[in-house]
PAZAPA-4460 file (N, C-alpha, C; in steps of 0.05 Angstrom, whole numbers, plus 32768, in hexadecimal, padded with zeros to 4 digits):
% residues 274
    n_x    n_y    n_z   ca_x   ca_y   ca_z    c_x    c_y    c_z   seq   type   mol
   7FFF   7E6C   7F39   8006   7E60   7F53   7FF1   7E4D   7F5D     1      X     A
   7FF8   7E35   7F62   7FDF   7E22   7F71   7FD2   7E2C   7F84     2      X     A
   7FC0   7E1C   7F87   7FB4   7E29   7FA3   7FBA   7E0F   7FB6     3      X     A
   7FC9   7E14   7FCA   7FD3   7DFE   7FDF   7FD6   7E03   7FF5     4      X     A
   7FDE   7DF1   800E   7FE3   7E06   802C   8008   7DF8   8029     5      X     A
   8012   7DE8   801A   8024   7DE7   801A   803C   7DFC   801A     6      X     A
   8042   7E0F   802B   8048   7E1F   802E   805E   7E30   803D     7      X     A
   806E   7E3D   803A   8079   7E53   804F   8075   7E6B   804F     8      X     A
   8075   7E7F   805C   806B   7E98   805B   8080   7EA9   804B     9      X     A
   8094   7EA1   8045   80A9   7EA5   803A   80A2   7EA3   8016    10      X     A
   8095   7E95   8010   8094   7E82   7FFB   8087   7E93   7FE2    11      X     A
   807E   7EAD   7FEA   806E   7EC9   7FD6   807B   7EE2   7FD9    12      X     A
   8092   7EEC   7FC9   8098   7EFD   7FC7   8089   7F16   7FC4    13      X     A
   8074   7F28   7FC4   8064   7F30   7FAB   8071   7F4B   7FAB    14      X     A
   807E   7F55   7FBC   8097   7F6C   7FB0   80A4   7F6A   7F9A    15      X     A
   80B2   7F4A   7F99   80C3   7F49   7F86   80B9   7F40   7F6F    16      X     A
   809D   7F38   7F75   808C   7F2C   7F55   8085   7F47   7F4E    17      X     A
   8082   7F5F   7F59   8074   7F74   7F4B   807A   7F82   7F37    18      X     A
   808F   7F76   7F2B   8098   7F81   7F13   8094   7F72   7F00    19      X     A
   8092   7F5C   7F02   808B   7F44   7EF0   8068   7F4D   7EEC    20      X     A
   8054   7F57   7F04   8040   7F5F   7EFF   8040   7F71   7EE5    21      X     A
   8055   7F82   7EE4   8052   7F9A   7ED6   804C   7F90   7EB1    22      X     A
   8064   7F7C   7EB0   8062   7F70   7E91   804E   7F62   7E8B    23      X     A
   803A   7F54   7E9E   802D   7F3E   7EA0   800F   7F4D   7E94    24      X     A
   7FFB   7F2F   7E8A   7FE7   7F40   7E87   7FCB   7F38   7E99    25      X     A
   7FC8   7F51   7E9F   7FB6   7F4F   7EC1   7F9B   7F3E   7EC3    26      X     A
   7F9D   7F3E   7EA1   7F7D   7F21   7EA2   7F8D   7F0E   7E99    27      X     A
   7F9B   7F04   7E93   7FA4   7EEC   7E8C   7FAE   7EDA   7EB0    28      X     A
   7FB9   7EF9   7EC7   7FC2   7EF1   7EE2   7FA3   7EE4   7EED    29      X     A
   7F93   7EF5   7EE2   7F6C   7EED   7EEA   7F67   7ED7   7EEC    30      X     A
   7F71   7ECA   7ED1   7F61   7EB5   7EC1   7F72   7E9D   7ED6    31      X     A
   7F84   7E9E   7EDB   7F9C   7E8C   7EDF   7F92   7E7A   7EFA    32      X     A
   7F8A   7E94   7F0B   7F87   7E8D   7F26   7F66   7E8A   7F32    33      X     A
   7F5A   7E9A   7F19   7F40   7E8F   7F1A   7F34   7E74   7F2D    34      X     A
   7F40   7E5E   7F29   7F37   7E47   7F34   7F3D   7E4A   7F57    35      X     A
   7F51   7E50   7F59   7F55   7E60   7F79   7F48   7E73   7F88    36      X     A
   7F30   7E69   7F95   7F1A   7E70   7FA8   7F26   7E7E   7FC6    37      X     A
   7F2A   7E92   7FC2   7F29   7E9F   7FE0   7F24   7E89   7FF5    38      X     A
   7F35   7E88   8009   7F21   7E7B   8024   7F1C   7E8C   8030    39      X     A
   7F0A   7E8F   803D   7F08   7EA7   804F   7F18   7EA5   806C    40      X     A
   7F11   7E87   8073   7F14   7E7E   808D   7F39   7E7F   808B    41      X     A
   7F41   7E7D   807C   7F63   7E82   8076   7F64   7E9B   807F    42      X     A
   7F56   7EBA   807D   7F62   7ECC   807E   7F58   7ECC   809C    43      X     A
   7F49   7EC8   80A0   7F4A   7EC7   80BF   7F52   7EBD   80D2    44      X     A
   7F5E   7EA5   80CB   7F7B   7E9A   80D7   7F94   7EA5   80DB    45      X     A
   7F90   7EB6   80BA   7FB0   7EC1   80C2   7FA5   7EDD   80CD    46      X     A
   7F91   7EE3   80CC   7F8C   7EFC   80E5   7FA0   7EF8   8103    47      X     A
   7F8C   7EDA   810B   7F94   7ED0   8125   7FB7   7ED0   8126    48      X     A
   7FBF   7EC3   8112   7FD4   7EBE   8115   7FEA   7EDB   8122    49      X     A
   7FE7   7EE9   810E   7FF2   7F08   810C   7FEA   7F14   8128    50      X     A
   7FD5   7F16   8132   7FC9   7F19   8155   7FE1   7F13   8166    51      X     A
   7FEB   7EEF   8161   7FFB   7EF1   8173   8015   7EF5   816E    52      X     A
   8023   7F03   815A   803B   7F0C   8159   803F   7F22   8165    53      X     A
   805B   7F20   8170   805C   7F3D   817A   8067   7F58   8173    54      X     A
   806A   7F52   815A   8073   7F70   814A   804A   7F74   8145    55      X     A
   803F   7F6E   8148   8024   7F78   813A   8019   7F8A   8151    56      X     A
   802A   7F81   8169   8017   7F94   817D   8024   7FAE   8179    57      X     A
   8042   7FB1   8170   8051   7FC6   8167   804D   7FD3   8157    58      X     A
   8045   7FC1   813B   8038   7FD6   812F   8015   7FDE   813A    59      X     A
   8006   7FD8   8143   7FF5   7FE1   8149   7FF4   7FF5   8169    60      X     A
   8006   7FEE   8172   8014   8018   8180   8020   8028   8170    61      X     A
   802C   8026   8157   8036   803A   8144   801B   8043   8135    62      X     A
   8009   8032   8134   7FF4   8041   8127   7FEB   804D   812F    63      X     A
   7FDB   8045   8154   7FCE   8050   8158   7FD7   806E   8168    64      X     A
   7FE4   8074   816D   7FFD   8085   8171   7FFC   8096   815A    65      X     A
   8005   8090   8141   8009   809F   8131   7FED   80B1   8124    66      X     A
   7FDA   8099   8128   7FBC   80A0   8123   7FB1   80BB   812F    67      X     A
   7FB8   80B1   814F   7FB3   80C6   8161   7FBE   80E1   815E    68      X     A
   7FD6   80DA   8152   7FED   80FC   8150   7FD5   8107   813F    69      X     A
   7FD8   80FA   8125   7FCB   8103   8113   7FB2   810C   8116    70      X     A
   7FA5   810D   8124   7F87   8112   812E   7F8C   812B   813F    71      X     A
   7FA0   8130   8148   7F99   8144   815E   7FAA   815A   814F    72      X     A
   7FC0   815C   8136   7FCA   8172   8122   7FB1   8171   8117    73      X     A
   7FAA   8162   8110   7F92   8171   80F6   7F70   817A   8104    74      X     A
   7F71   8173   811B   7F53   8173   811E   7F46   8163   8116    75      X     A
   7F4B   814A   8115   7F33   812B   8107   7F34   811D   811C    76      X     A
   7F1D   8112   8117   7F14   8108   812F   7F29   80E5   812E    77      X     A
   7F21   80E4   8114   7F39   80C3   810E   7F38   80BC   80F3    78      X     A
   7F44   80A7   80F0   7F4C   80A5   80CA   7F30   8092   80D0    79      X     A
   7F2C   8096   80BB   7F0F   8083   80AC   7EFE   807D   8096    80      X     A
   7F1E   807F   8088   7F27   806C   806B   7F3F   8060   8068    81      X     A
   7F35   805A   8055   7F54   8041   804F   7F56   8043   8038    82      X     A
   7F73   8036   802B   7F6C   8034   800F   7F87   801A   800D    83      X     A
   7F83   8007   7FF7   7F94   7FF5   7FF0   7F9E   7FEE   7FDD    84      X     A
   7FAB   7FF1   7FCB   7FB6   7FEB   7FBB   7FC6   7FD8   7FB8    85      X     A
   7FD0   7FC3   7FA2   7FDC   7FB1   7F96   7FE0   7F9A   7FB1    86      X     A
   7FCB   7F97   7FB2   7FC7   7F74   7FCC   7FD4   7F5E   7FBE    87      X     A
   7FC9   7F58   7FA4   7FD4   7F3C   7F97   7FCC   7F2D   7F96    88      X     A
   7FCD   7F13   7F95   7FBC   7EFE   7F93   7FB8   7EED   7FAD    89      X     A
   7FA5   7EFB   7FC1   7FA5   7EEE   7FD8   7F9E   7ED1   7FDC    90      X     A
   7F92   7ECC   7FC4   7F7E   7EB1   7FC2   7F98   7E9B   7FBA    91      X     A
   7FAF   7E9F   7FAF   7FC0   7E91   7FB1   7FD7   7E94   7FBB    92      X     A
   7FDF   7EA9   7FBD   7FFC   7EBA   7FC7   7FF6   7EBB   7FF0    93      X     A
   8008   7EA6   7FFC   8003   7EAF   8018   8009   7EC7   8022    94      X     A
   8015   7ED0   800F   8029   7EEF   8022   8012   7F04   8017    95      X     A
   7FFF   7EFF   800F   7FEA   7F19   8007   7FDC   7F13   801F    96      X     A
   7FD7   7EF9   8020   7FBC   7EF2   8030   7FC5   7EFC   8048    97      X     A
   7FD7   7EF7   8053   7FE0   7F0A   8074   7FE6   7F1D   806B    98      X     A
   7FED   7F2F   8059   7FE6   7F4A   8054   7FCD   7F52   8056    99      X     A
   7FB6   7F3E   8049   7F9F   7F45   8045   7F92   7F46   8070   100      X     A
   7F9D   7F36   8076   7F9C   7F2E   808D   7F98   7F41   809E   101      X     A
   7FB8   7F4F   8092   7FBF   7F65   80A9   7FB0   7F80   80A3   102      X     A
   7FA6   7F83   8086   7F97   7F96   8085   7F81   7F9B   8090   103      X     A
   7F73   7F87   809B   7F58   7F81   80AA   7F62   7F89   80C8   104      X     A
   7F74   7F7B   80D5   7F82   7F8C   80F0   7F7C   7FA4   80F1   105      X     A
   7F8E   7FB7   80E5   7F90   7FC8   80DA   7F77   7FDE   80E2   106      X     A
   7F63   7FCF   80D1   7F41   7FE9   80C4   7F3E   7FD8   80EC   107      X     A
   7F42   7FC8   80F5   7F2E   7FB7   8112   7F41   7FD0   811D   108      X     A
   7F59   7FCD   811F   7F61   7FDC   8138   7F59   7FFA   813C   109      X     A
   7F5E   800A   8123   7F56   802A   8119   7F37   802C   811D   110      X     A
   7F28   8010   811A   7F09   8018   8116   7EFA   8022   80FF   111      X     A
   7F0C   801D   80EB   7F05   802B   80D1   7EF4   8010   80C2   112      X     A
   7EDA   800F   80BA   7ECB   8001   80B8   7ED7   7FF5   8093   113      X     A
   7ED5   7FDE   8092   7EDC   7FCD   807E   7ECF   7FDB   806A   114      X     A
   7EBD   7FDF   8061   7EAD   7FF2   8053   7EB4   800F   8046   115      X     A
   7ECD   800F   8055   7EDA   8035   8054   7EF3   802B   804C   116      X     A
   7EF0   8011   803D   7F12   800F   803C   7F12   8003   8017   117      X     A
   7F1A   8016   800B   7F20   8014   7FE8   7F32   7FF6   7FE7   118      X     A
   7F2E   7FEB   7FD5   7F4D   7FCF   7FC8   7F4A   7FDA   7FB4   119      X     A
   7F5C   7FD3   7FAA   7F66   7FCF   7F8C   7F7E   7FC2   7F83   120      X     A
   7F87   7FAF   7F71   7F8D   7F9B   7F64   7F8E   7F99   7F4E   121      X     A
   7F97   7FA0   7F31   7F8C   7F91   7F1F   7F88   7F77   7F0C   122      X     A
   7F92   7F6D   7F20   7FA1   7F4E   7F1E   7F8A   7F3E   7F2F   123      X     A
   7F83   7F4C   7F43   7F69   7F3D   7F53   7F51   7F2C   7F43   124      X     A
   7F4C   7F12   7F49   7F40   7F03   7F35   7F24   7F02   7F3C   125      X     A
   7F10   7EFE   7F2A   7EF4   7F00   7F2F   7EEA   7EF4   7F4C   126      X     A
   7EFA   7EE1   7F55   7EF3   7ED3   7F6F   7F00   7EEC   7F88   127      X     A
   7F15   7EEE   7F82   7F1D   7F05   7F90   7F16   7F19   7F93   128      X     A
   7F06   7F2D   7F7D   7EF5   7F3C   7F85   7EDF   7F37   7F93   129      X     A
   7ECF   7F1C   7F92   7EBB   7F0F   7FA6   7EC1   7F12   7FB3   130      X     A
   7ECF   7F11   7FBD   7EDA   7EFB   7FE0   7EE0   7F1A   7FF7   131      X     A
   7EF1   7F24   7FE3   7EEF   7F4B   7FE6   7ED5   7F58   7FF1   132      X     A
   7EC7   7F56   7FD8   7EA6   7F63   7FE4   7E98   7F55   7FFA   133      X     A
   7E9F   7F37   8001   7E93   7F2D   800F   7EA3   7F35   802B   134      X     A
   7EB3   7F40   8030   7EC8   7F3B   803E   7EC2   7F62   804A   135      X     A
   7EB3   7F6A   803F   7EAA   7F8C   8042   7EB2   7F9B   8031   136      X     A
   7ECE   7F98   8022   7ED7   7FA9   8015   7ECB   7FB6   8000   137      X     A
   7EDC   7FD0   7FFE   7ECF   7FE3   7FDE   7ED8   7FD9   7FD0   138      X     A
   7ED7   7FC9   7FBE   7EED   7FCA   7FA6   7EF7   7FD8   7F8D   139      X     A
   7F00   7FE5   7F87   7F03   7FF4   7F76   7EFD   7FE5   7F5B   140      X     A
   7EF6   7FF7   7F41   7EF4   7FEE   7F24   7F05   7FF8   7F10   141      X     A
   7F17   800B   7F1C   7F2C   801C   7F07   7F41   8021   7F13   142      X     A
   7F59   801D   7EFF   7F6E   8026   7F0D   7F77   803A   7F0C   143      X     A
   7F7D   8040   7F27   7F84   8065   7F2D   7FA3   8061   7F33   144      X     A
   7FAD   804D   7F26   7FCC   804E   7F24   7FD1   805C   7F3E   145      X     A
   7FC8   8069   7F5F   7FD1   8070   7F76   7FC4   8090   7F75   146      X     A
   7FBB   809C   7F5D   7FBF   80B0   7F57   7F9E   80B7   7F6C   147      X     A
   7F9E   80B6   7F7B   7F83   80BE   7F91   7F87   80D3   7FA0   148      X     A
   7F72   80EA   7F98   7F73   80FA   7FAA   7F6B   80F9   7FC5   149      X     A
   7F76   8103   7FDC   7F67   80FF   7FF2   7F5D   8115   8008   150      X     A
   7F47   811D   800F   7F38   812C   8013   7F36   812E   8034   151      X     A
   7F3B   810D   803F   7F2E   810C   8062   7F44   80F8   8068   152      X     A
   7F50   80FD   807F   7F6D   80EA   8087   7F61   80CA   807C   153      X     A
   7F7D   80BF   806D   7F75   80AD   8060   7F92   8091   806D   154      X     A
   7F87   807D   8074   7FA2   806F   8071   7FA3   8056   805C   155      X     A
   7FBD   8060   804E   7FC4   804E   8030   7FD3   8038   803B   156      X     A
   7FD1   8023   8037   7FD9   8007   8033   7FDB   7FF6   801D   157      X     A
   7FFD   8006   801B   800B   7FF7   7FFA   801F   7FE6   8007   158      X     A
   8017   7FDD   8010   802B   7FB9   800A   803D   7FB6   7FF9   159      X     A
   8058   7FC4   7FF6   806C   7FB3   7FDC   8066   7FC1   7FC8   160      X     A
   8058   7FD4   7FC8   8054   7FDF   7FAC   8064   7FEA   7F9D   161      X     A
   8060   7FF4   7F82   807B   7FFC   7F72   807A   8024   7F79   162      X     A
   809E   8026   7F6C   80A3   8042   7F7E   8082   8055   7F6A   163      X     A
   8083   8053   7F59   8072   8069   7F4C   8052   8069   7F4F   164      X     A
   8044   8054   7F5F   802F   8057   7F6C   8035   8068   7F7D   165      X     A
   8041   8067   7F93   804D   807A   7FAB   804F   8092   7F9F   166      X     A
   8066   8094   7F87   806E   80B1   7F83   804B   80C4   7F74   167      X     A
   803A   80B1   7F63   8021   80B5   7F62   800C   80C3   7F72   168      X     A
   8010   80B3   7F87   7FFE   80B8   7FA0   800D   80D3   7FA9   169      X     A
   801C   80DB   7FAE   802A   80F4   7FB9   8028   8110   7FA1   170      X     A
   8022   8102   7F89   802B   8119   7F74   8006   8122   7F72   171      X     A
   7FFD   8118   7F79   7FD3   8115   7F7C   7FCF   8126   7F97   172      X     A
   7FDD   811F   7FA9   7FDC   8134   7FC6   7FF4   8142   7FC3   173      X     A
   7FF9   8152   7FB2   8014   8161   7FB8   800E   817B   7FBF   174      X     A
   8003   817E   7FD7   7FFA   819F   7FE9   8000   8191   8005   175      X     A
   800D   81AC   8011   8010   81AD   8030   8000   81A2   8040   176      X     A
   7FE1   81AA   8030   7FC0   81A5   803C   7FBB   818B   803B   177      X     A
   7FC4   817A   8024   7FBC   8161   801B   7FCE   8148   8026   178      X     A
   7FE4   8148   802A   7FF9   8135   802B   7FF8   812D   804C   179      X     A
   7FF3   8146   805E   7FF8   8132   807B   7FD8   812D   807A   180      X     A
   7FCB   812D   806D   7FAD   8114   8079   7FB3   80F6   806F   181      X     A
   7FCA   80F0   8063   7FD5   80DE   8063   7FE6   80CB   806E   182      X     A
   7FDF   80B2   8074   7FF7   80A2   8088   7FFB   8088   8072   183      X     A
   800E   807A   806D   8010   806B   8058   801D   8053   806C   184      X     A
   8011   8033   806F   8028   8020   8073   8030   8010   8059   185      X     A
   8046   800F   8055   8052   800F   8038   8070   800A   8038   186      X     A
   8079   800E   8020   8092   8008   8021   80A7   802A   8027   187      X     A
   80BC   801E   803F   80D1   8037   803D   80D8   8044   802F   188      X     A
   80CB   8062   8033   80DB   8075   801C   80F8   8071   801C   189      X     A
   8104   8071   8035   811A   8073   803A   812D   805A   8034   190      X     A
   8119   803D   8030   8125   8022   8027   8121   8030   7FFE   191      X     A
   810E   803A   7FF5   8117   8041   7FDC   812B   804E   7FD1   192      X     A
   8132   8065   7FDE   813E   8076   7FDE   815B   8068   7FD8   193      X     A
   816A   8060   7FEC   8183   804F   7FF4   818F   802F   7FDE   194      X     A
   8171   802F   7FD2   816E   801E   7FC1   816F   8021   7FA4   195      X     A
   816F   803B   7F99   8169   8047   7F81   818D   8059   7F7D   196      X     A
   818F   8067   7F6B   81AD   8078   7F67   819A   8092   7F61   197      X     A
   819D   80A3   7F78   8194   80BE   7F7E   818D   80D1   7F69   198      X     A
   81A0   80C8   7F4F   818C   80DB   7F38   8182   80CF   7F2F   199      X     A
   8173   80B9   7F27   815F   80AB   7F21   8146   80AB   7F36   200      X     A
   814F   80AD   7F4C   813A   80AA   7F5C   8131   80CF   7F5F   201      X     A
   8138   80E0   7F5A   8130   80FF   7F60   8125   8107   7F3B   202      X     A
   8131   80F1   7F27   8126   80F8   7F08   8109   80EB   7F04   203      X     A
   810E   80CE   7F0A   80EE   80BD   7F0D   80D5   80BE   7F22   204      X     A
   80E2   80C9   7F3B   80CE   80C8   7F4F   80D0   80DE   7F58   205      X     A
   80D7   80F6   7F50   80CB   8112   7F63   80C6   8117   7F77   206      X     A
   80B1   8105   7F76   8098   8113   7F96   80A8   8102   7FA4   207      X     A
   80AF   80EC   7FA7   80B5   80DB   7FBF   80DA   80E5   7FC1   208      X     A
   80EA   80EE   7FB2   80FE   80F8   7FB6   80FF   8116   7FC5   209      X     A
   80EB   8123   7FBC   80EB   813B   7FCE   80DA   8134   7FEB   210      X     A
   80D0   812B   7FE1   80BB   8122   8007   80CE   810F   8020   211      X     A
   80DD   80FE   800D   80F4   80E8   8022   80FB   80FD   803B   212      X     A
   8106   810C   8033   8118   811E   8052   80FF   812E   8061   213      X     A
   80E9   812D   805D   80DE   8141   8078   80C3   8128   807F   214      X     A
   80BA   810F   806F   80A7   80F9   8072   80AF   80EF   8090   215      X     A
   80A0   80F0   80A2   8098   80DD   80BD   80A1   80C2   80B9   216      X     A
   80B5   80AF   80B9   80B8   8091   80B6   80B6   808B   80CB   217      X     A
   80A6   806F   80CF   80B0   805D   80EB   80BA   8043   80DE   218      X     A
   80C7   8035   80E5   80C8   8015   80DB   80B2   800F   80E6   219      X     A
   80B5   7FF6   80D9   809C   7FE4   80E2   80A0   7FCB   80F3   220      X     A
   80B0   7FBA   80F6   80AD   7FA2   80FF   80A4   7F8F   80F1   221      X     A
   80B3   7F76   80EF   809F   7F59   80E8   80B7   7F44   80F5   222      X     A
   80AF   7F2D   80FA   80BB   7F19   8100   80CD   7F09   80EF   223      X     A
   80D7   7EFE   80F2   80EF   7EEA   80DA   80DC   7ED8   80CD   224      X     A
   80CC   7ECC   80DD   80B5   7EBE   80C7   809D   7ECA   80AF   225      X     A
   80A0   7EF1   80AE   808F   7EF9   809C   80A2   7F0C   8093   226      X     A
   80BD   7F0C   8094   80CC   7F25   8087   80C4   7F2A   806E   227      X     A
   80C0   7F0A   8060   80BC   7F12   8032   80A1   7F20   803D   228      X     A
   808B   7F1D   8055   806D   7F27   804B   806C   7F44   8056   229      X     A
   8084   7F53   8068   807C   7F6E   8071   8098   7F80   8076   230      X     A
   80AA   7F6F   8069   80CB   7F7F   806B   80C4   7F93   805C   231      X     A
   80D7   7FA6   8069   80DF   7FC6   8055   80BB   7FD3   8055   232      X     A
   80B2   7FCF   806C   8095   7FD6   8076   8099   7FEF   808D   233      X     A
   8098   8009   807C   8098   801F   8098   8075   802E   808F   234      X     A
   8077   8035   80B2   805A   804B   80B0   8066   806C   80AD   235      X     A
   8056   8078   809B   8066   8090   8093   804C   80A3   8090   236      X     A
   8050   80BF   8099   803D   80D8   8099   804F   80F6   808E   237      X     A
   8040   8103   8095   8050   8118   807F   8044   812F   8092   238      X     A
   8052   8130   80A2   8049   814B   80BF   804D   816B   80B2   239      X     A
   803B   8174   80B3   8032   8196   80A2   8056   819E   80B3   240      X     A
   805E   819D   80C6   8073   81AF   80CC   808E   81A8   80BB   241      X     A
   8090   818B   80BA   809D   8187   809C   80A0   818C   8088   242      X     A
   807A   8186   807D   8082   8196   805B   8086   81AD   805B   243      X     A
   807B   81C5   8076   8084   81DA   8070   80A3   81E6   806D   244      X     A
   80B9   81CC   8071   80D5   81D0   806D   80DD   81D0   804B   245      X     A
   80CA   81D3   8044   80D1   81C7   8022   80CC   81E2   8014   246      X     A
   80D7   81EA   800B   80D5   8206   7FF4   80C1   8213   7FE4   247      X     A
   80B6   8224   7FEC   8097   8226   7FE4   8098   821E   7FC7   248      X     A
   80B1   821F   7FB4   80AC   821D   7F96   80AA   8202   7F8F   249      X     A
   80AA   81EC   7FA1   80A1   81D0   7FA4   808D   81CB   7F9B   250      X     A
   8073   81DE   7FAA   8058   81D4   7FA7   8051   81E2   7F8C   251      X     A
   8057   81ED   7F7D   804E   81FB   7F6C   804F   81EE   7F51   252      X     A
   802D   81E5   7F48   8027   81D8   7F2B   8038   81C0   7F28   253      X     A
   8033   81A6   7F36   804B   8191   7F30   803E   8183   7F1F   254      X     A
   804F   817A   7F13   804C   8171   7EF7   8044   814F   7EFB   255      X     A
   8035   8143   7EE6   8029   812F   7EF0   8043   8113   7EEE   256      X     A
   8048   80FC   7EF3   8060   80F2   7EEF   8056   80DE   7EDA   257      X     A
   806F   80DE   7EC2   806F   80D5   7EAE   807B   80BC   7EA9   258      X     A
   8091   80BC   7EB7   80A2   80A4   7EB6   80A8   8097   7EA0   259      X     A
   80B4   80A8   7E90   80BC   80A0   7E78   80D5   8093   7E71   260      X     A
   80ED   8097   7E8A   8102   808E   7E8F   8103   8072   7EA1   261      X     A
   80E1   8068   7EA2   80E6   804F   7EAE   80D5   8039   7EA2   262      X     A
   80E6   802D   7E91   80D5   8011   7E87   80CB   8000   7E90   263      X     A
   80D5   7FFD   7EAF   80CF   7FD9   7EBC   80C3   7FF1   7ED2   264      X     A
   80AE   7FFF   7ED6   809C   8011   7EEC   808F   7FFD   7F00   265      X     A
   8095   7FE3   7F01   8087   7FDD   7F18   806B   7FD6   7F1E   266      X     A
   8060   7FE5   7F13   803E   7FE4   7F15   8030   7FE2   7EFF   267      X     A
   8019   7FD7   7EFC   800C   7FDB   7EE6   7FF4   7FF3   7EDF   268      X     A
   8004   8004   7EC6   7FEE   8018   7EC2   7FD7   8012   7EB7   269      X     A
   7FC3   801F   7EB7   7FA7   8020   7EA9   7FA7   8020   7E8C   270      X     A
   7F9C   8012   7E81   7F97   8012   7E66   7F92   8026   7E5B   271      X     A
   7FA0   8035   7E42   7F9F   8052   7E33   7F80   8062   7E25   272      X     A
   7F74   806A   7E36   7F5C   8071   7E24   7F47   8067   7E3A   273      X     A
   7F51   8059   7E5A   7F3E   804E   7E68   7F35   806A   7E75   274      X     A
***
């Protein structure tokens, strides 16, 4: 993809490229875009920009709202990590870069210091990892395909990602104890769900088929000018009085997910032997 401002916000699917990610090969996406230099002063534009919309102030009362619930069930004082997965190529793709945008909102409004907040990508190009570290972030060096354990309320920000990172991330926290220190803004379980034919979706994705009916959803909001960059965008938690509706023989030894019944998975896994 060039690097240009000739542009609509419309104009970067990266939901619908993410499967094309999947076949593709993640240094060859490197090499491509290489010549495309981060601006910085771009992402801080579309900071501003995003400020003055008014679904952003909405989502930023669903967060901080939800933040707060969350703080006062568990006893934490507040989330103060992050984690990110599959951003894309912000350095040429506009619809990352106001994702990337909104992720910085996001860590400003919670207070969760840039520093406390994981990326990962593996498509992200050497300049892109710059511009990253310069920019505060952790960046990650391996891919944990979602599969992160998490230890201290954490909020995940998967943008568009494919269903088996999600179902990943859930099959990694799959205890009563583990799952509500989690708040994810991401794609609708409930837009997956509706989207998939119900035995495929309870044979390939497990965790997110059994978690759909008791998961916390809110929509999200976006305007008609960023629907391709934040449609099918809900904030979702997983409230202890919930999972405890689920059958104690649920939690017991879950098996890791294999996905053997899915060729086009969406995401790209880690190299065999990494």
């Amino acid at each position: 993809m060039a690097c240009n401002d000739d542009w609509q916000v419309a104009g970067c699917r990266k939901g619908a490229a993410r499967r094309g990610k999947q076949a593709s090969n993640p240094k060859l996406d490197s090499h491509q875009v290489s010549d495309c230099k981060p601006d910085k002063q771009k992402i801080i534009n579309a900071m501003n920009e995003l400020r003055g919309e008014n679904f952003w102030m909405e989502w930023k009362e669903h967060l901080l709202s939800s933040a707060s619930g969350s703080s006062e069930r568990k006893g934490d004082v507040s989330l103060q990590h992050c984690v990110c997965y599959g951003l894309g190529h912000f350095a040429s793709c506009v619809s990352a870069r106001y994702q990337l945008a909104m992720l910085l909102l996001l860590l400003e409004t919670l207070q969760i210091p840039v520093g406390s907040c994981s990326v990962y990508d593996p498509v992200f190009s050497e300049s892109e990892h710059a511009a990253l570290k310069e920019l505060g972030f952790t960046v990650l060096t391996e891919n944990e395909e979602g599969k992160r354990a998490v230890y201290q309320p954490t909020l995940f920000y998967l943008m568009h990602c494919g269903k088996a990172l999600y179902n990943n991330l859930l099959w990694r926290n799959w205890t009563p104890q583990m799952l509500p220190k989690i708040i994810i803004i991401g794609n609708s379980f409930h837009g997956i769900q509706q989207r998939m034919l119900q035995r495929e979706f309870e044979r390939d994705y497990s965790f997110l088929s059994n978690v759909v009916s008791v998961c916390d959803e809110t929509s999200l909001p976006c305007s008609s000018r960023f629907l391709d960059v934040f449609n099918d965008t809900a904030l979702i938690q997983f409230p202890l009085e919930n999972l405890n509706k689920l059958p104690e023989c649920m939690w017991t030894e879950p098996s890791e997910p294999l996905y053997q019944h899915c060729p086009d998975l969406e995401i790209i896994q880690k190299e065999k032997g990494s």
